[in-house]
C-alpha positions as a Markdown table, in Angstrom:
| # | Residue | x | y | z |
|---|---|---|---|---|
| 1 | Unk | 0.0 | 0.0 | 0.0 |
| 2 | Unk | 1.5 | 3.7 | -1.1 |
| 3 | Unk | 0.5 | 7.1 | 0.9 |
| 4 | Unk | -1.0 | 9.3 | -1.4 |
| 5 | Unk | 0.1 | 12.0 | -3.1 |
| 6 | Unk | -1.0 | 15.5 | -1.2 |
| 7 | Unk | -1.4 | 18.8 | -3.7 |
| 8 | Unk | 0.7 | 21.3 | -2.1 |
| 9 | Unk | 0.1 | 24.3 | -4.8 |
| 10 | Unk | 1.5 | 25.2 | -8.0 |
| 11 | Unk | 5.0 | 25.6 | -9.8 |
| 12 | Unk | 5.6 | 28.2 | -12.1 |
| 13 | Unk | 8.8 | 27.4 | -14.2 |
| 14 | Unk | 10.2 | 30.3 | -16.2 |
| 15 | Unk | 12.7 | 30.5 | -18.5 |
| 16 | Unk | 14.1 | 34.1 | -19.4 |
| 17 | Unk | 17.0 | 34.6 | -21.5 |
| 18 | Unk | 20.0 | 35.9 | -19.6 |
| 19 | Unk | 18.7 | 39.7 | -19.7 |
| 20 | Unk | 19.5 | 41.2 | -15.7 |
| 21 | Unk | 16.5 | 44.0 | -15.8 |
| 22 | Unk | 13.6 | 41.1 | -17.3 |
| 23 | Unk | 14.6 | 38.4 | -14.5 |
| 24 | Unk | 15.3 | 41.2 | -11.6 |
| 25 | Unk | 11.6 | 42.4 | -12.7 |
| 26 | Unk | 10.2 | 39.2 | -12.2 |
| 27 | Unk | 12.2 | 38.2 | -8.7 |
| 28 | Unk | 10.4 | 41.6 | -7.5 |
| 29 | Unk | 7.5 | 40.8 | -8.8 |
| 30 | Unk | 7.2 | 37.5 | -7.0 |
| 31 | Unk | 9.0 | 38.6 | -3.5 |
| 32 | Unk | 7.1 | 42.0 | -3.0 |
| 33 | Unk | 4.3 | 42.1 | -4.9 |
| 34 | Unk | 2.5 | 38.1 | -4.3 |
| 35 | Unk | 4.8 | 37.6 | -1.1 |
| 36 | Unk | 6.4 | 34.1 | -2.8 |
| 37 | Unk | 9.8 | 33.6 | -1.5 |
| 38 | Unk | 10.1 | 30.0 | -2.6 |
| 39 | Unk | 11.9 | 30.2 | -6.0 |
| 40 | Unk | 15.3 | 28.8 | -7.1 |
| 41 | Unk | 17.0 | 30.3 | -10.2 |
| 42 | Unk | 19.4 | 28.3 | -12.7 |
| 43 | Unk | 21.7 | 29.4 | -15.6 |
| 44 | Unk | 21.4 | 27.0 | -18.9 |
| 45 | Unk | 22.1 | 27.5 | -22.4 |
| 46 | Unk | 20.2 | 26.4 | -25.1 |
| 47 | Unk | 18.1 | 27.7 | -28.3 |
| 48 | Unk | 14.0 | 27.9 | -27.9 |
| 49 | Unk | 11.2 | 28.9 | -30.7 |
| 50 | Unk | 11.6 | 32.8 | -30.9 |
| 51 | Unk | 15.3 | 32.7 | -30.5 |
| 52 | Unk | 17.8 | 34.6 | -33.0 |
| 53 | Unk | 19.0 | 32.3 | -36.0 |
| 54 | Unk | 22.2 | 32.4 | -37.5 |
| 55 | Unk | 22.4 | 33.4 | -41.7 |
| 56 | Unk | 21.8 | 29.9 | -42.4 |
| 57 | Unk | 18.6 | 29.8 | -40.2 |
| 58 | Unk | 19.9 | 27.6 | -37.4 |
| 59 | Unk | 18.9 | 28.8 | -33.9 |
| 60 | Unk | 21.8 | 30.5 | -32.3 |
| 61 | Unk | 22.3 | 29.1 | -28.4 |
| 62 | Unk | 22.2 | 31.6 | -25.7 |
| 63 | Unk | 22.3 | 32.1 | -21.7 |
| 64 | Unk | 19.1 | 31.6 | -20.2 |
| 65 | Unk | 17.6 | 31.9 | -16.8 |
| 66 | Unk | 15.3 | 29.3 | -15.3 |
| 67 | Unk | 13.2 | 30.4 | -12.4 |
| 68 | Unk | 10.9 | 27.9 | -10.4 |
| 69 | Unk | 8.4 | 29.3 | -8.0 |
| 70 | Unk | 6.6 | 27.6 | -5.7 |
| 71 | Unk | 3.2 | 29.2 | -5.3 |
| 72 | Unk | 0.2 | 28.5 | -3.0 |
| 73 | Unk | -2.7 | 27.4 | -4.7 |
| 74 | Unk | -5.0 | 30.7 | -4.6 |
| 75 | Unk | -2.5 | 32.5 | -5.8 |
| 76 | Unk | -1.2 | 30.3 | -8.8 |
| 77 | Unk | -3.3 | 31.4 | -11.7 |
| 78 | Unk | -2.7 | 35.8 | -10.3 |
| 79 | Unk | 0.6 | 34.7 | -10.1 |
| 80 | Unk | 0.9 | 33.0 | -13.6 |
| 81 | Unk | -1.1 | 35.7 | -14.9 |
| 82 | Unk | 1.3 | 38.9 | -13.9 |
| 83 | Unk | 4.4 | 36.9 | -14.7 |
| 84 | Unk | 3.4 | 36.3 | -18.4 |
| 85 | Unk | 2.2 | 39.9 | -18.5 |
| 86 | Unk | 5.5 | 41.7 | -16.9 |
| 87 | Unk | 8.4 | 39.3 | -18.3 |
| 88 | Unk | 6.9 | 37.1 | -21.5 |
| 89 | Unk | 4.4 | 39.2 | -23.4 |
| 90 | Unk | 5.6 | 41.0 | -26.3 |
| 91 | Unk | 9.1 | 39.9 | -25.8 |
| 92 | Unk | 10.5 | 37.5 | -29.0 |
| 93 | Unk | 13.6 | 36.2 | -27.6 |
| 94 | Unk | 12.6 | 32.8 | -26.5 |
| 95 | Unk | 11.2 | 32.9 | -23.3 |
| 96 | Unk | 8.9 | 30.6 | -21.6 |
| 97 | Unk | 6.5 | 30.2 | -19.0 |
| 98 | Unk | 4.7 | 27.0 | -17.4 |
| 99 | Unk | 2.8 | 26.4 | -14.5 |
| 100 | Unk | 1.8 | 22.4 | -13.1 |
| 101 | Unk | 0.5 | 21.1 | -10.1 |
| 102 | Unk | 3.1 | 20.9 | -7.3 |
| 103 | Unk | 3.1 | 17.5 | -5.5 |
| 104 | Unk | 4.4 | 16.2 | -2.8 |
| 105 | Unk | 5.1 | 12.3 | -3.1 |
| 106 | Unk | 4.6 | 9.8 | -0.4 |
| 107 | Unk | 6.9 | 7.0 | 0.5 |
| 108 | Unk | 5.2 | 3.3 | -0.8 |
| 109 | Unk | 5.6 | 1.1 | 2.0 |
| 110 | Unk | 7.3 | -2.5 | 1.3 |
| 111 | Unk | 4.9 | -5.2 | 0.2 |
């Protein structure tokens, strides 16, 4: 018999490319306007749709940011919502946001 898996909110995962006054704009967004402290930020490289291609129309890779939030659950889809309109709207430069159920996973006990 397994415990259950309990829903413990959302995570938001963002990915901004490397660009300091976008991803400082959404850390303040998250810490002083919604209160959400729980986020980890990553550096990665890599090419996504919207990124600048080379002469011969191959993506060119560049520095990107990942962000993941963890947010309560009445707050997720406010959350979600400014973060796509402050850091992803109207930008063209690859960036990505994705929000999915946050789950904490129980321990299966031994047959």
């Amino acid at each position: 018999m397994s415990t259950p898996t309990a829903c413990a909110g959302r995570m938001i995962l963002v990915i901004l490319a490397d660009d300091d006054a976008n991803v400082g704009a959404l850390r303040d967004l998250l810490s002083e306007k919604h209160g959400v402290d729980s986020y980890l930020t990553h550096r990665c490289r890599g090419s996504f749709p919207g990124c600048p291609l080379d002469r011969r129309g191959v993506p060119l890779w560049r520095e990107m940011i990942i962000l993941e939030a963890a947010v309560p659950e009445a707050q997720a889809e406010t959350v979600f919502q400014d973060v796509h309109t402050t850091c992803i709207a109207g930008r063209n430069d690859g960036s990505m946001l994705i929000m999915g159920q946050a789950r904490r996973i129980g321990l299966a006990s031994s047959p």
